[in-house]
C-alpha positions in Angstrom: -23.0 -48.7 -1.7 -22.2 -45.6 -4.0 -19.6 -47.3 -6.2 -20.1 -47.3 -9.7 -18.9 -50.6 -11.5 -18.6 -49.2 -15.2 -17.0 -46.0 -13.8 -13.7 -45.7 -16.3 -10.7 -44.1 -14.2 -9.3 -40.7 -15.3 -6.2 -41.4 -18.3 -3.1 -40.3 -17.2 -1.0 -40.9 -19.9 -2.0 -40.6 -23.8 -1.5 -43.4 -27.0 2.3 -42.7 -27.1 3.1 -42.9 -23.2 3.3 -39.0 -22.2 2.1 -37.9 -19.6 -0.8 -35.9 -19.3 -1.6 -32.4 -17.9 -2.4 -32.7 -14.5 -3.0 -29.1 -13.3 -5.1 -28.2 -10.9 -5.9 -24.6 -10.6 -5.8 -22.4 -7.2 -9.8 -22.7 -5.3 -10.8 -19.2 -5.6 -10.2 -19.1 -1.7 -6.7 -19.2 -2.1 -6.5 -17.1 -4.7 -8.7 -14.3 -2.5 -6.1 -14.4 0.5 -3.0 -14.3 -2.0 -4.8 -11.7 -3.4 -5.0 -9.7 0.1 -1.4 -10.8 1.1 0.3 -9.0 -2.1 -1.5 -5.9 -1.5 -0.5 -6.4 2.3 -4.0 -6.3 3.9 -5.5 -9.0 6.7 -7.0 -12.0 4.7 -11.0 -10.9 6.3 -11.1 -7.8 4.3 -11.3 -8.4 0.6 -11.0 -5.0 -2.3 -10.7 -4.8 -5.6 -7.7 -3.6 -5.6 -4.0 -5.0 -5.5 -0.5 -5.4 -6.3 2.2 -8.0 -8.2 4.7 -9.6 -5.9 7.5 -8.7 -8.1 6.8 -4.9 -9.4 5.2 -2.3 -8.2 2.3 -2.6 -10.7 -1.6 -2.2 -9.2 -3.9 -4.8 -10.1 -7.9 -5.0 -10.5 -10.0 -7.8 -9.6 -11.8 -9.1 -12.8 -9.6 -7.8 -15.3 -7.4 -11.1 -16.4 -4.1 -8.6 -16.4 -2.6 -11.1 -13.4 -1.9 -14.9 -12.6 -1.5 -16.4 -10.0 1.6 -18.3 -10.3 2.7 -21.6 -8.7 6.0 -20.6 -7.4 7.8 -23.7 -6.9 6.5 -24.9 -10.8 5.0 -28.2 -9.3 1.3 -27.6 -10.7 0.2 -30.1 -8.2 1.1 -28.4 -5.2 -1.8 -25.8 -4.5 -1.2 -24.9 -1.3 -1.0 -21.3 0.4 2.8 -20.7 0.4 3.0 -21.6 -2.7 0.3 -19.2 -4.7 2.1 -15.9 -5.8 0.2 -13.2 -7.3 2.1 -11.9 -10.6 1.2 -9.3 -13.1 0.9 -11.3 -16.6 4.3 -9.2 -17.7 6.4 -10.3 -14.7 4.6 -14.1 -15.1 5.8 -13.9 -19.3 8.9 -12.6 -18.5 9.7 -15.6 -16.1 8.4 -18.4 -17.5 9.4 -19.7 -20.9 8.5 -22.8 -23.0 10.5 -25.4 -25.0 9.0 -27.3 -27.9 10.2 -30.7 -28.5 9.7 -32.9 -31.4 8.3 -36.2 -30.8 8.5 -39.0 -32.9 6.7 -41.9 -33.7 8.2 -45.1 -32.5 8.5 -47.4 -35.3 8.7 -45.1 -38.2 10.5 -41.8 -36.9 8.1 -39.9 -38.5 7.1 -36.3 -36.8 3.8 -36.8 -35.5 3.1 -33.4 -33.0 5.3 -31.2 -30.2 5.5 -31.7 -26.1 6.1 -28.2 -25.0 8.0 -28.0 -21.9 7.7 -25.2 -18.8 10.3 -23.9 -17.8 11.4 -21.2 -15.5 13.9 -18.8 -15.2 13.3 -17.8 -11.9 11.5 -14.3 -9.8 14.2 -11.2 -8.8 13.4 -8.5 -7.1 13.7 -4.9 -8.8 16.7 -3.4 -7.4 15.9 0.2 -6.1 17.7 2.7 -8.5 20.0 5.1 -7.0 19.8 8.7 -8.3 22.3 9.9 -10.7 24.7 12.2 -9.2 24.9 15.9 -10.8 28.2 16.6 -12.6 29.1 19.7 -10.3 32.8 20.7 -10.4 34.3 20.2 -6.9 36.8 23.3 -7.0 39.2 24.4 -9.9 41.6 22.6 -11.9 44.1 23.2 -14.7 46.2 20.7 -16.7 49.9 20.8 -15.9 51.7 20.7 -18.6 55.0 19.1 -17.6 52.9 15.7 -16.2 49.4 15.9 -18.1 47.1 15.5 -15.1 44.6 17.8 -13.4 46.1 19.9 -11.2 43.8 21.6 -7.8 43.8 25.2 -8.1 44.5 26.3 -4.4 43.2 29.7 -3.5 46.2 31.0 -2.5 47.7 30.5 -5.6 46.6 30.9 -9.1 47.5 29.8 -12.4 47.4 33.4 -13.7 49.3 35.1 -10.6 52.8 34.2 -11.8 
C-alpha cells in the first residue's frame, strides 16, 4: 500500500552524536512575497526590483547580492513572518560563527570543528541629523578680569571707552 519496507529513515545525528543540519530553505513562494513586502508592493504584483529590510540598499532579482534571512535563527521555522529580506552586507554583519573543537571520546584527540550560528541581532539605521553650521550668534570679547566671553551689546562697545 505504497510503503517501502527497505526504505532507511533520514540520519539525524552523525558517528560522534551531533546533530545534523536540518535546514530547510524558504519555497520560492515565500521568498517572492517577502520579496514584494520589503520593497512595499501588494504580494500579486512581482518586479525585479527591491530593497533590504535593514538599509536602504536596492536589490535585483537573480543577482545572489541578498538572503533571505530566518529572523528568529530557528532554521526550521519557514514560515511568512519569519522570512526577512537582507542585503548579504547587513546578513554578514549580523550573523557570526564560532568554531568549536571537538574531540574524540576515548583518546582526546582533535578530530574536526562544529561551527556554531550565532547572532548579534538587526538595528535600524538611525536617520543622521545635519551638522549645524558654526555661525557666530552676535559679538563677543574675553573679559579680562573673569576670563569668559563676554556679549557685546550694541549699545555699548569694547572700543567706545
Amino acid at each position: 500500500m505504497g510503503y517501502n519496507i527497505l526504505a532507511i529513515p533520514k540520519q539525524t545525528y552523525d558517528y560522534y552524536g551531533n546533530k545534523l543540519n536540518t535546514r530547510k530553505p524558504f519555497k520560492t513562494s515565500t521568498k517572492k512575497i517577502e520579496w514584494n513586502r520589503s520593497a512595499g508592493r501588494n504580494d500579486a504584483e512581482f518586479k525585479t526590483t527591491s530593497k533590504c529590510r535593514n538599509c536602504p540598499r536596492k536589490l535585483q532579482w537573480g543577482d545572489k547580492r541578498y538572503e533571505f534571512d530566518h529572523w528568529d535563527n530557528n532554521n526550521s521555522n519557514n514560515s511568512q513572518s519569519n522570512c526577512r529580506l537582507v542585503c548579504l552586507f547587513c546578513h554578514t554583519k549580523n550573523t557570526n560563527f564560532k568554531r568549536i573543537k571537538q574531540k574524540d571520546k576515548y583518546t582526546g584527540i582533535v578530530i574536526g570543528h562544529k561551527t556554531i550560528k550565532l547572532k548579534t541581532g538587526y538595528k535600524k539605521l538611525k536617520k543622521r541629523k545635519p551638522k549645524k553650521s558654526k555661525k557666530t550668534r552676535g559679538n563677543y570679547y574675553l573679559d579680562p578680569l573673569t576670563g569668559k566671553k563676554v556679549k557685546v551689546s550694541k549699545s555699548y562697545s569694547v572700543f567706545n571707552l
